[in-house]
HTML snippet that shows the backbone in 3Dmol.js (N, CA, C, O; Angstrom):
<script src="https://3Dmol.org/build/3Dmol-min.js"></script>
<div id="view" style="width:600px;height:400px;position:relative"></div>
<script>
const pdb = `
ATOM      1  N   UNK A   1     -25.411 -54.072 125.080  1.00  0.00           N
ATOM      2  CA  UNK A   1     -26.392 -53.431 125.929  1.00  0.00           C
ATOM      3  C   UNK A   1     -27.782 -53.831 125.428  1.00  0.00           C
ATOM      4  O   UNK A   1     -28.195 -53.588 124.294  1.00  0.00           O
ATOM      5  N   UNK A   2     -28.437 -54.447 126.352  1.00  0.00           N
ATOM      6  CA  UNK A   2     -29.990 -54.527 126.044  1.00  0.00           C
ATOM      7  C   UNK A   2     -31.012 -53.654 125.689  1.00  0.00           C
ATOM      8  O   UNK A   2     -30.677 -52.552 126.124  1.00  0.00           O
ATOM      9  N   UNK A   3     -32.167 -53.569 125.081  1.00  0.00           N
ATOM     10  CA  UNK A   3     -32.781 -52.982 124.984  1.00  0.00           C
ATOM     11  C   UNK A   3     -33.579 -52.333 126.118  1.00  0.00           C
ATOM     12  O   UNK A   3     -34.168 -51.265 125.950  1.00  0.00           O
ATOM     13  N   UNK A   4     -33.587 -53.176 127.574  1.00  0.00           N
ATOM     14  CA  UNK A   4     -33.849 -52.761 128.850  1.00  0.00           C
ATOM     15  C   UNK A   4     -33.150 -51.765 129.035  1.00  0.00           C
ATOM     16  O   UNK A   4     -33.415 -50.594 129.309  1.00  0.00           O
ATOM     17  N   UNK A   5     -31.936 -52.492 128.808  1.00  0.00           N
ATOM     18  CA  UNK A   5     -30.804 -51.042 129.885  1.00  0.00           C
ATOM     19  C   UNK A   5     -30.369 -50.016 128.597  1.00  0.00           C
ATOM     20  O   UNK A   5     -29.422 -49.243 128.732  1.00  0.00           O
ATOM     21  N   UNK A   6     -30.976 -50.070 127.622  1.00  0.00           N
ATOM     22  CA  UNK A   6     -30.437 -48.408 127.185  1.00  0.00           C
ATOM     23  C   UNK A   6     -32.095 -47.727 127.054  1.00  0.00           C
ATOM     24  O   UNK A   6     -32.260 -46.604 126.576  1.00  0.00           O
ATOM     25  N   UNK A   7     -33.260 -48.579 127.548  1.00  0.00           N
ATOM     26  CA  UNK A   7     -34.557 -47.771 128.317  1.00  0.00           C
ATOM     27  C   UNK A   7     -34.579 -46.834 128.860  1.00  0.00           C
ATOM     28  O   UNK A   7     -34.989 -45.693 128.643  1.00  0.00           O
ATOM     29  N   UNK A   8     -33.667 -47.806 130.342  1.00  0.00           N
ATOM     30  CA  UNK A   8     -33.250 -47.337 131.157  1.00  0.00           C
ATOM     31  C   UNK A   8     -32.410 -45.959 131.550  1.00  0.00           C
ATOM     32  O   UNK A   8     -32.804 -45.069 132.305  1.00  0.00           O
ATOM     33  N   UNK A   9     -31.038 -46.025 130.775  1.00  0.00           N
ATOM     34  CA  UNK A   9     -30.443 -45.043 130.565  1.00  0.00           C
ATOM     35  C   UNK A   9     -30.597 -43.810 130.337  1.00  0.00           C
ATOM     36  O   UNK A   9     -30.140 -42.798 130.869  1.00  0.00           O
ATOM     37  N   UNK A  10     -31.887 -44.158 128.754  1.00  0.00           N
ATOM     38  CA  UNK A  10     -32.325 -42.986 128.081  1.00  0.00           C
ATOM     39  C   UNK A  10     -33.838 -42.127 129.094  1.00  0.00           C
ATOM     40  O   UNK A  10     -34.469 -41.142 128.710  1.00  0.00           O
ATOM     41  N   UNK A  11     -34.018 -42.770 130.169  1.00  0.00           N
ATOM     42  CA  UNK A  11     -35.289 -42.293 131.207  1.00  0.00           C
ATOM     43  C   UNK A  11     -34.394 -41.840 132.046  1.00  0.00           C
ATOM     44  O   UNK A  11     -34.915 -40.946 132.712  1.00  0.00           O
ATOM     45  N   UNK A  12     -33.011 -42.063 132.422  1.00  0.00           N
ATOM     46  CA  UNK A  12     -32.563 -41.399 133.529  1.00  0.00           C
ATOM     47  C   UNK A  12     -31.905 -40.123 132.845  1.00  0.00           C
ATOM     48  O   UNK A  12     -31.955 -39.052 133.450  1.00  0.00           O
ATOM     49  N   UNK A  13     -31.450 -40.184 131.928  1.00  0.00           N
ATOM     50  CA  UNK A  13     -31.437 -38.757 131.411  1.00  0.00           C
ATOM     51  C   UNK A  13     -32.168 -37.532 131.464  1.00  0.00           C
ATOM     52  O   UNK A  13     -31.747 -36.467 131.917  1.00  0.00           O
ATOM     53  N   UNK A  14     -33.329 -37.762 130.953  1.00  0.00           N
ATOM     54  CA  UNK A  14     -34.469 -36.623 131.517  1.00  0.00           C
ATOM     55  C   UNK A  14     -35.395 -37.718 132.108  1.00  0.00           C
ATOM     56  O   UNK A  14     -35.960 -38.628 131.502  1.00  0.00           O
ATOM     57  N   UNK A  15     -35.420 -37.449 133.316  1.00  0.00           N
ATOM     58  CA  UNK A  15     -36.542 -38.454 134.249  1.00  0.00           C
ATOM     59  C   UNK A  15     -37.866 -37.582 134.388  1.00  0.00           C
ATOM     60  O   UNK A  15     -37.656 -36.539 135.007  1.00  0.00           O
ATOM     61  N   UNK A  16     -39.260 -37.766 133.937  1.00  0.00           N
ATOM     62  CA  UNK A  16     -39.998 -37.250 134.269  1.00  0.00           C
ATOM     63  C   UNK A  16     -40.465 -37.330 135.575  1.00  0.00           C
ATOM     64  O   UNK A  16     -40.408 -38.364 136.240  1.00  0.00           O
ATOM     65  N   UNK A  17     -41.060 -35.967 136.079  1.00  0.00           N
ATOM     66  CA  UNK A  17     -41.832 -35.405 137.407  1.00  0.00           C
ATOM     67  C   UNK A  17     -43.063 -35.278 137.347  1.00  0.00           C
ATOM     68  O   UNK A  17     -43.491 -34.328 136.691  1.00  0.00           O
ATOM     69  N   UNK A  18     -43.910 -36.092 137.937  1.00  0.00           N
ATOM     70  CA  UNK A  18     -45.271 -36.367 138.079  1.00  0.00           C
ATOM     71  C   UNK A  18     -45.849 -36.430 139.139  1.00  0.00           C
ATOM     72  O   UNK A  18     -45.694 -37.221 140.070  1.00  0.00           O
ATOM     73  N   UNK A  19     -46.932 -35.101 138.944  1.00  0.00           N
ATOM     74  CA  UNK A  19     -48.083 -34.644 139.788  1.00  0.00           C
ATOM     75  C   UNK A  19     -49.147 -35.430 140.031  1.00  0.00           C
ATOM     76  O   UNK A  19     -49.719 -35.844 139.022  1.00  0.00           O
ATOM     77  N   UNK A  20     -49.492 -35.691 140.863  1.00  0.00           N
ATOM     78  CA  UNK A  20     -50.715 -36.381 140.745  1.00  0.00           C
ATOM     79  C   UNK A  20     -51.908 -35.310 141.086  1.00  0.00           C
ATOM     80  O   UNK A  20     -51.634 -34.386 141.851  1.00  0.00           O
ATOM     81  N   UNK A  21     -53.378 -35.429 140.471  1.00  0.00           N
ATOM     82  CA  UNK A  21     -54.700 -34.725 141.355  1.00  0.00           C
ATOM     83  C   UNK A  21     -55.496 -35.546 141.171  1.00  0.00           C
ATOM     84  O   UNK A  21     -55.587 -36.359 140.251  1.00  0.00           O
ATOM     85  N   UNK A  22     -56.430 -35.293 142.472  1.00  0.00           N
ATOM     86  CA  UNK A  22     -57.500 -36.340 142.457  1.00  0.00           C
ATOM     87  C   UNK A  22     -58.888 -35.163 141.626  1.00  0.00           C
ATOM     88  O   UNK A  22     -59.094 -33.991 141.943  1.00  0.00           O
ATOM     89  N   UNK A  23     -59.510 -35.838 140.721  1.00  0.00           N
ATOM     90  CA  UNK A  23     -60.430 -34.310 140.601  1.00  0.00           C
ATOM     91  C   UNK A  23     -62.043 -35.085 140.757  1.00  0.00           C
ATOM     92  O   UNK A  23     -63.039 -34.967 140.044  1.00  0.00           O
ATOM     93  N   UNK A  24     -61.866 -35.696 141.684  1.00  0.00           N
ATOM     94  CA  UNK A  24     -63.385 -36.626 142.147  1.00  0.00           C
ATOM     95  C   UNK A  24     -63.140 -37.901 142.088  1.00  0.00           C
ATOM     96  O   UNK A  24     -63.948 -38.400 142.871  1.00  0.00           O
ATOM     97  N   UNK A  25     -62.751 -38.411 141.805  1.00  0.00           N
ATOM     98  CA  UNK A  25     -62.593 -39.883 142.135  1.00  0.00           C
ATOM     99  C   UNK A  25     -63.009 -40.767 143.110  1.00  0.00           C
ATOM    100  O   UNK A  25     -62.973 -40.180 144.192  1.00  0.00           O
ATOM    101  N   UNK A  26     -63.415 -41.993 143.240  1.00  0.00           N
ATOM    102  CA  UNK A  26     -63.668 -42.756 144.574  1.00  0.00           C
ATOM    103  C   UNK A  26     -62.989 -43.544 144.850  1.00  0.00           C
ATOM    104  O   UNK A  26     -63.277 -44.585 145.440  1.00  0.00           O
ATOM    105  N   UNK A  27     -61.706 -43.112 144.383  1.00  0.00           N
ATOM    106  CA  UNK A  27     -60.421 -43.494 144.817  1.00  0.00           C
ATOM    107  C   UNK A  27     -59.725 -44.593 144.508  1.00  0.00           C
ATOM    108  O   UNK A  27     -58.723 -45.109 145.003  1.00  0.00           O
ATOM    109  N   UNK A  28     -60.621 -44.946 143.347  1.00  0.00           N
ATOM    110  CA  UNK A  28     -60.513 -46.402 142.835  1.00  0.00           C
ATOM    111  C   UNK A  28     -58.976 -46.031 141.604  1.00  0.00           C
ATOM    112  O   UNK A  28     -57.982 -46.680 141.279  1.00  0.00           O
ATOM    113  N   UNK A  29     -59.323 -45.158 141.374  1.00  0.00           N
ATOM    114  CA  UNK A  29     -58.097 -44.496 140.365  1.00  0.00           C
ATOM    115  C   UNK A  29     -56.761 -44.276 141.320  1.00  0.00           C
ATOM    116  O   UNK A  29     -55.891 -44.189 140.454  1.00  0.00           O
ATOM    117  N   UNK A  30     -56.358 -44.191 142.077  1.00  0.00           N
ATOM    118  CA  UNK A  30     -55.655 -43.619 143.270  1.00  0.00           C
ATOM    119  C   UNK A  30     -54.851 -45.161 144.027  1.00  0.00           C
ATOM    120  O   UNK A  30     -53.756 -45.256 144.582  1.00  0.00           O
ATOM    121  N   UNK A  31     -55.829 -46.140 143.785  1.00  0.00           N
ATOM    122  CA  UNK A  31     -55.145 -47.076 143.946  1.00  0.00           C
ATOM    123  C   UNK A  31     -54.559 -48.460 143.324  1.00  0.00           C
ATOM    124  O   UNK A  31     -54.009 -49.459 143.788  1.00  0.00           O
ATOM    125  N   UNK A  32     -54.971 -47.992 141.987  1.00  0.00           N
ATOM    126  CA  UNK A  32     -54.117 -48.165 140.935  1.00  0.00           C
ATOM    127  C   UNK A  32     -52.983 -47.835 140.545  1.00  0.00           C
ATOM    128  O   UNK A  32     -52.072 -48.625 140.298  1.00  0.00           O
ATOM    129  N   UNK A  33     -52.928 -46.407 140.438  1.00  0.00           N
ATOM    130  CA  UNK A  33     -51.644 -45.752 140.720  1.00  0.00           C
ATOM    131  C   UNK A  33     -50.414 -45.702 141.526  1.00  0.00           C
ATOM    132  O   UNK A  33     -49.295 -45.429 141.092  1.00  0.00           O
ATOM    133  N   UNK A  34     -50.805 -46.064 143.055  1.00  0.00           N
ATOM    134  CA  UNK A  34     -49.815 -45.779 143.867  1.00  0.00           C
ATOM    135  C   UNK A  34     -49.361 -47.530 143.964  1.00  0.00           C
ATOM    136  O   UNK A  34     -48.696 -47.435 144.995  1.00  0.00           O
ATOM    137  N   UNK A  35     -49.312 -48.382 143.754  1.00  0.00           N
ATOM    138  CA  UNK A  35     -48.642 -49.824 143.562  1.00  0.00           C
ATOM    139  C   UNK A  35     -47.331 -49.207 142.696  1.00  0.00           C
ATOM    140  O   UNK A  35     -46.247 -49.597 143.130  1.00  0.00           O
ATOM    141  N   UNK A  36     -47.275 -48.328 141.569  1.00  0.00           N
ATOM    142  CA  UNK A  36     -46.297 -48.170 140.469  1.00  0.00           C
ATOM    143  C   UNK A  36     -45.445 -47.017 141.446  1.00  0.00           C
ATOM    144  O   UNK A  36     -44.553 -46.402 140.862  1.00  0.00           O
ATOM    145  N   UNK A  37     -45.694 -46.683 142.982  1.00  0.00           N
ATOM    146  CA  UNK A  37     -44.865 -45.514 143.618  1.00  0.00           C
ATOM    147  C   UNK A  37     -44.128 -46.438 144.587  1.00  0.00           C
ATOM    148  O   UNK A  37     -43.070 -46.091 145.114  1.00  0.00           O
ATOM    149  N   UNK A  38     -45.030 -48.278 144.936  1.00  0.00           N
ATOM    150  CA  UNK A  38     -44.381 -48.847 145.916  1.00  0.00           C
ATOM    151  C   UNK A  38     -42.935 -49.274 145.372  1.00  0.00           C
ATOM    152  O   UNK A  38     -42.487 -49.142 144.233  1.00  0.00           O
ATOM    153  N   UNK A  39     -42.251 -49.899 146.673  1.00  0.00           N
ATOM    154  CA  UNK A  39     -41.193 -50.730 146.088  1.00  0.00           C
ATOM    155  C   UNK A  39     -41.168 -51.804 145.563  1.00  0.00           C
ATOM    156  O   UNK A  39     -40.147 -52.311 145.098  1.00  0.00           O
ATOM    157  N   UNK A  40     -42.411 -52.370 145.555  1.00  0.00           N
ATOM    158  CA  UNK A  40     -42.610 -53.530 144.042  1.00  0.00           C
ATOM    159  C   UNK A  40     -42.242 -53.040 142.512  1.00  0.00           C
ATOM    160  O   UNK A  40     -41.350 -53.610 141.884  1.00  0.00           O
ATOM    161  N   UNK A  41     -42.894 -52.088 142.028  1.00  0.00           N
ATOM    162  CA  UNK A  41     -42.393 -51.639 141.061  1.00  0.00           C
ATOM    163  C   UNK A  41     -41.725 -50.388 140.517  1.00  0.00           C
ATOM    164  O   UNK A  41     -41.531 -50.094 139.338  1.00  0.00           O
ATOM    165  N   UNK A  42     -41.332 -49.538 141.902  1.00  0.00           N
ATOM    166  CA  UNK A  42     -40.455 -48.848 141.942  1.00  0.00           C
ATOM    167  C   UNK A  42     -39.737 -48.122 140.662  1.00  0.00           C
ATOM    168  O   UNK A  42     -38.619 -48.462 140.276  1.00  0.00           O
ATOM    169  N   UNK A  43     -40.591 -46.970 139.981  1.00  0.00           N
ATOM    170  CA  UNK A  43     -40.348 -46.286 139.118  1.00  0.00           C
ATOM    171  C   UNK A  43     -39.158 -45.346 139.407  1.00  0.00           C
ATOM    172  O   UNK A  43     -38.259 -45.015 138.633  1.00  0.00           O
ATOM    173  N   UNK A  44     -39.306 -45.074 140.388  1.00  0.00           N
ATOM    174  CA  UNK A  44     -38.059 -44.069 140.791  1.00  0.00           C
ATOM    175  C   UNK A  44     -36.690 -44.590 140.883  1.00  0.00           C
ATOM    176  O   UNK A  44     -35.790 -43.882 141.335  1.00  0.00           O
ATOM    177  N   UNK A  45     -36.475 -45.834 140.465  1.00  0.00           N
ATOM    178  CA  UNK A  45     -35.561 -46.292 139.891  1.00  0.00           C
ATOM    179  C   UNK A  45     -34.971 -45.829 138.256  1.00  0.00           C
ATOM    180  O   UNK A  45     -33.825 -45.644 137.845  1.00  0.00           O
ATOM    181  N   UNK A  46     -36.225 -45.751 137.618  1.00  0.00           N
ATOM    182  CA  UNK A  46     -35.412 -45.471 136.309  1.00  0.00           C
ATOM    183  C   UNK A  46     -35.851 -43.673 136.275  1.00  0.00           C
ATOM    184  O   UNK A  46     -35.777 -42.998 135.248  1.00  0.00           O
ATOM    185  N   UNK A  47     -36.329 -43.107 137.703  1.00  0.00           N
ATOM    186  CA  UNK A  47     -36.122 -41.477 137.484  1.00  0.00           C
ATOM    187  C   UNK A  47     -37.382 -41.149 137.522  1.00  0.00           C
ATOM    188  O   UNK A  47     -37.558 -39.931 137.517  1.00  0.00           O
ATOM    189  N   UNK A  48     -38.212 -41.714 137.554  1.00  0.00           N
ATOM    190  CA  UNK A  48     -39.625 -41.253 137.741  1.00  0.00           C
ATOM    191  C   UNK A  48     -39.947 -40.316 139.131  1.00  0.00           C
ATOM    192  O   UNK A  48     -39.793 -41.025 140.126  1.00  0.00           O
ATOM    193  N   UNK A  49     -40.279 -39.168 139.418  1.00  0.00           N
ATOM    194  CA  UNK A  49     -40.269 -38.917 140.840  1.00  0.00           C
ATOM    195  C   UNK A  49     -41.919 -38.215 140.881  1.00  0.00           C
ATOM    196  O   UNK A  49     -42.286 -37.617 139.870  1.00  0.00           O
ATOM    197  N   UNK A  50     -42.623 -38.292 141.766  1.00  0.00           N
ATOM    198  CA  UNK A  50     -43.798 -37.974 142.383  1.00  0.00           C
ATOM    199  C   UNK A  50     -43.685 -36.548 143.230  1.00  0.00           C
ATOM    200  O   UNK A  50     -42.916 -36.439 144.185  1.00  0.00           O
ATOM    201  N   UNK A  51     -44.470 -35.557 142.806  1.00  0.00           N
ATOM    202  CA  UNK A  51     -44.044 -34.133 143.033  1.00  0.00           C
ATOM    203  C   UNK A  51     -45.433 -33.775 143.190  1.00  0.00           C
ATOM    204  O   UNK A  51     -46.348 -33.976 142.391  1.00  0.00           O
ATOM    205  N   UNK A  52     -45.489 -33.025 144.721  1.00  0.00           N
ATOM    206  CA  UNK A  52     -46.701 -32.352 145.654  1.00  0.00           C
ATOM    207  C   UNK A  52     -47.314 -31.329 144.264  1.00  0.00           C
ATOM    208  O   UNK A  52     -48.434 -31.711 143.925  1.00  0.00           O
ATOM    209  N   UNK A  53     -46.864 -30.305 143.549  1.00  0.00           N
ATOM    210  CA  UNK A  53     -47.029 -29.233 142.950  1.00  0.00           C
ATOM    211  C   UNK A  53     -46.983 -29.312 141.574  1.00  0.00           C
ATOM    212  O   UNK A  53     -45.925 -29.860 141.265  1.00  0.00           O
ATOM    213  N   UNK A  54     -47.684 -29.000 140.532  1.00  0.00           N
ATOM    214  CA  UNK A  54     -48.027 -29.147 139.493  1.00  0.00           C
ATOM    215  C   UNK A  54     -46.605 -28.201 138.818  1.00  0.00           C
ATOM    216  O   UNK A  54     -45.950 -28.622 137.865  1.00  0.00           O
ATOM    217  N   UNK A  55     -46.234 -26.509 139.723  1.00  0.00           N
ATOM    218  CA  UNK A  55     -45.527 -26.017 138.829  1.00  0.00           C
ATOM    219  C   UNK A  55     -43.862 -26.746 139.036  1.00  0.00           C
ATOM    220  O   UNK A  55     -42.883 -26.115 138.635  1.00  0.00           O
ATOM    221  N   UNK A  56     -43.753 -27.723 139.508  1.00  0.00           N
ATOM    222  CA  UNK A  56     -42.458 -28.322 139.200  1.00  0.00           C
ATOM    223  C   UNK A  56     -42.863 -30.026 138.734  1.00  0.00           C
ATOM    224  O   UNK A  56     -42.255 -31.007 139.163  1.00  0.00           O
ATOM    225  N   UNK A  57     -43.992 -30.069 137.796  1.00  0.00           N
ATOM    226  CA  UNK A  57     -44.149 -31.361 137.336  1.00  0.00           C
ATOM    227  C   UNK A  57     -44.116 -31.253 135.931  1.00  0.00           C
ATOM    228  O   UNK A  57     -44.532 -30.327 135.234  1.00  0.00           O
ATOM    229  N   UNK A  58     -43.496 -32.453 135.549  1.00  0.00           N
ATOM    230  CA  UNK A  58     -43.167 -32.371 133.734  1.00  0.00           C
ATOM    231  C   UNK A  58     -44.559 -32.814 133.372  1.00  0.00           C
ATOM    232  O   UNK A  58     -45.074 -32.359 132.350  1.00  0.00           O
ATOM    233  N   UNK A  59     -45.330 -33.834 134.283  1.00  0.00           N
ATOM    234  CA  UNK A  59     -46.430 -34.552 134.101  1.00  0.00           C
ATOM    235  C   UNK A  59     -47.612 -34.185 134.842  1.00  0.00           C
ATOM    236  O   UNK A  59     -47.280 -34.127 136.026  1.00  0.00           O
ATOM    237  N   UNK A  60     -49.328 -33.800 134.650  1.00  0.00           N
ATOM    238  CA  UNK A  60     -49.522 -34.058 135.418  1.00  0.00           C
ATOM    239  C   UNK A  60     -50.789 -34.876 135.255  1.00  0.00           C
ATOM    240  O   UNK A  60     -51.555 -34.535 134.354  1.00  0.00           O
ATOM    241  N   UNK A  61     -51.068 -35.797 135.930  1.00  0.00           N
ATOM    242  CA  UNK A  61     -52.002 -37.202 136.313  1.00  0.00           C
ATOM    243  C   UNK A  61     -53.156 -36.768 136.995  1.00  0.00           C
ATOM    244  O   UNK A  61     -53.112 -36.573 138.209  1.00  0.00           O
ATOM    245  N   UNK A  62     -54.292 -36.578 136.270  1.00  0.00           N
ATOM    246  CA  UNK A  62     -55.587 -36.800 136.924  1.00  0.00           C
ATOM    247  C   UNK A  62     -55.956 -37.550 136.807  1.00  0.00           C
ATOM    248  O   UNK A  62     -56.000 -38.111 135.712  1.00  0.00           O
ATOM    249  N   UNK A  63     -56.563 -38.123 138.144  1.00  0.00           N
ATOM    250  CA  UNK A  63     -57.666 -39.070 138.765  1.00  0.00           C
ATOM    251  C   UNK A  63     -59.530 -38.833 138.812  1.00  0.00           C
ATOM    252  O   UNK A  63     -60.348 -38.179 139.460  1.00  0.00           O
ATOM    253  N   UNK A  64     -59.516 -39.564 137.978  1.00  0.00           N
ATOM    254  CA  UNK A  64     -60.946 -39.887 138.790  1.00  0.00           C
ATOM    255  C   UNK A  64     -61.742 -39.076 137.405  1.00  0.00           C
ATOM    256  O   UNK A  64     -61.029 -38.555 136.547  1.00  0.00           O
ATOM    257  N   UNK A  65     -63.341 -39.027 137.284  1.00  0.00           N
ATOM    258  CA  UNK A  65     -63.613 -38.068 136.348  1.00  0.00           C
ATOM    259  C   UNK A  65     -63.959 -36.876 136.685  1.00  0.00           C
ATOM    260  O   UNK A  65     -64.381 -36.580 137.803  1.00  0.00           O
ATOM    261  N   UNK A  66     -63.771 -35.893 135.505  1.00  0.00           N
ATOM    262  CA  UNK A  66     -63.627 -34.637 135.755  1.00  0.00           C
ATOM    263  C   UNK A  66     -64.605 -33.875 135.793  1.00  0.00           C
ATOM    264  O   UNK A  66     -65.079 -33.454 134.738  1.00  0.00           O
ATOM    265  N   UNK A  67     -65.209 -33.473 137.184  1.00  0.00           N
ATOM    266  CA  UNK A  67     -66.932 -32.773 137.756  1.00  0.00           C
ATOM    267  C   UNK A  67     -66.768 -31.637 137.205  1.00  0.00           C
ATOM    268  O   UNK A  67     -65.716 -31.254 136.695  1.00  0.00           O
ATOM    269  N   UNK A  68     -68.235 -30.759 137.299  1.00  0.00           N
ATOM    270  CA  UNK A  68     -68.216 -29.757 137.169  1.00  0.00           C
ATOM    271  C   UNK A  68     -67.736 -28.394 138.224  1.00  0.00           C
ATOM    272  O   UNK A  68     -67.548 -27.198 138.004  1.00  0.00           O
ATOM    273  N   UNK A  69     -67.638 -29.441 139.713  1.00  0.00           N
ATOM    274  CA  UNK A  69     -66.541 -28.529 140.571  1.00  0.00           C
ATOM    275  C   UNK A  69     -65.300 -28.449 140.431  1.00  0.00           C
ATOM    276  O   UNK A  69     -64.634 -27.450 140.700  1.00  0.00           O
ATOM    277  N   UNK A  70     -64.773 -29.753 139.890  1.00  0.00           N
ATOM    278  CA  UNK A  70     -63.248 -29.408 139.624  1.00  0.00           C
ATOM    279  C   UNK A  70     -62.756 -28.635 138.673  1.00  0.00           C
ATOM    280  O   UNK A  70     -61.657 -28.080 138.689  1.00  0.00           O
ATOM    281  N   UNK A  71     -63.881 -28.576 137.516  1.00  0.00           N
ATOM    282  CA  UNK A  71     -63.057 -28.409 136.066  1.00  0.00           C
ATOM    283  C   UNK A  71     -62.537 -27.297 136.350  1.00  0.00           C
ATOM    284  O   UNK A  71     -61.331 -27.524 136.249  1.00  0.00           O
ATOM    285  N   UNK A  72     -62.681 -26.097 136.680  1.00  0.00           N
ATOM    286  CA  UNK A  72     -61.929 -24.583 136.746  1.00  0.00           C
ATOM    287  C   UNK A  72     -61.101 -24.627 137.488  1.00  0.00           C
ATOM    288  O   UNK A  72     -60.481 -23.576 137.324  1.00  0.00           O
ATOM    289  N   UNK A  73     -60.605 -25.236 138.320  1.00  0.00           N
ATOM    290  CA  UNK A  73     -59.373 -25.801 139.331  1.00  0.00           C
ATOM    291  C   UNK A  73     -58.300 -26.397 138.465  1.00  0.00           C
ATOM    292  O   UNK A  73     -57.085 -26.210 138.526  1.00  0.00           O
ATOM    293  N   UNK A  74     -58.962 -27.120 137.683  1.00  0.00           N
ATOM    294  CA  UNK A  74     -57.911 -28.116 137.230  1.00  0.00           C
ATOM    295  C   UNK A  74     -57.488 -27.488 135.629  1.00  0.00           C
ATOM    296  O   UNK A  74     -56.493 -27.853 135.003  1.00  0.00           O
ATOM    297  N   UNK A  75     -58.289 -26.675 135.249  1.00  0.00           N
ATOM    298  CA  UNK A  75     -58.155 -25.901 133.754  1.00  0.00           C
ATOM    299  C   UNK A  75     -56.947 -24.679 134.278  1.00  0.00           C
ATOM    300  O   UNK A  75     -56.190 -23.961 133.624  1.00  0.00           O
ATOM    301  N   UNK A  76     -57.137 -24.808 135.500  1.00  0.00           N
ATOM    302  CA  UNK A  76     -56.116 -23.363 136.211  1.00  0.00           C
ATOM    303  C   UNK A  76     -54.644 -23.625 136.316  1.00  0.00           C
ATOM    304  O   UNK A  76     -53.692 -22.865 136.141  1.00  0.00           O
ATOM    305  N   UNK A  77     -54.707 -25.150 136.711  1.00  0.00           N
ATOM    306  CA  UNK A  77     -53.562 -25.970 137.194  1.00  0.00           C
ATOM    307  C   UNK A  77     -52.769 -26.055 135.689  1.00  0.00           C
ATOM    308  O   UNK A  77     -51.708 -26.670 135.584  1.00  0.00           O
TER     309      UNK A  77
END
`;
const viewer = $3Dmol.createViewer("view");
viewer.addModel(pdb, "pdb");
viewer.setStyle({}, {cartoon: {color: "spectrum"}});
viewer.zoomTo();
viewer.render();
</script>
């Protein structure tokens, strides 16, 4: 077994769930990110899954830098 496929294995075991928020961004962060959700590189292959809601995310991913409107939103989250 390769070092790929017991990666692999050991990510589908516990696959992390990742939130995304944008907390100001100009979206330049946002589309960086979502290439790694297409089927080019298709994370959700080795279990990676993309989740609307922070309280069922193992992960969560902010975008963009963090204003002084977001911060109490996102300190909440």
């Amino acid at each position: 077994m390769s070092f790929i496929d017991r990666l692999i294995s050991i990510s589908r075991r516990k696959s992390p769930w990742v939130c995304r928020l944008n907390a100001g961004s100009c979206n330049g962060c946002d589309i960086e990110i979502t290439p790694c959700l297409s089927p080019r590189y298709d994370v959700e292959q080795i279990g990676v899954e993309l989740h609307g809601t922070p309280k069922h995310a193992d992960i969560v991913l902010i975008s963009g830098t963090l204003t002084v409107r977001s911060r109490q939103a996102i300190l909440d989250i």
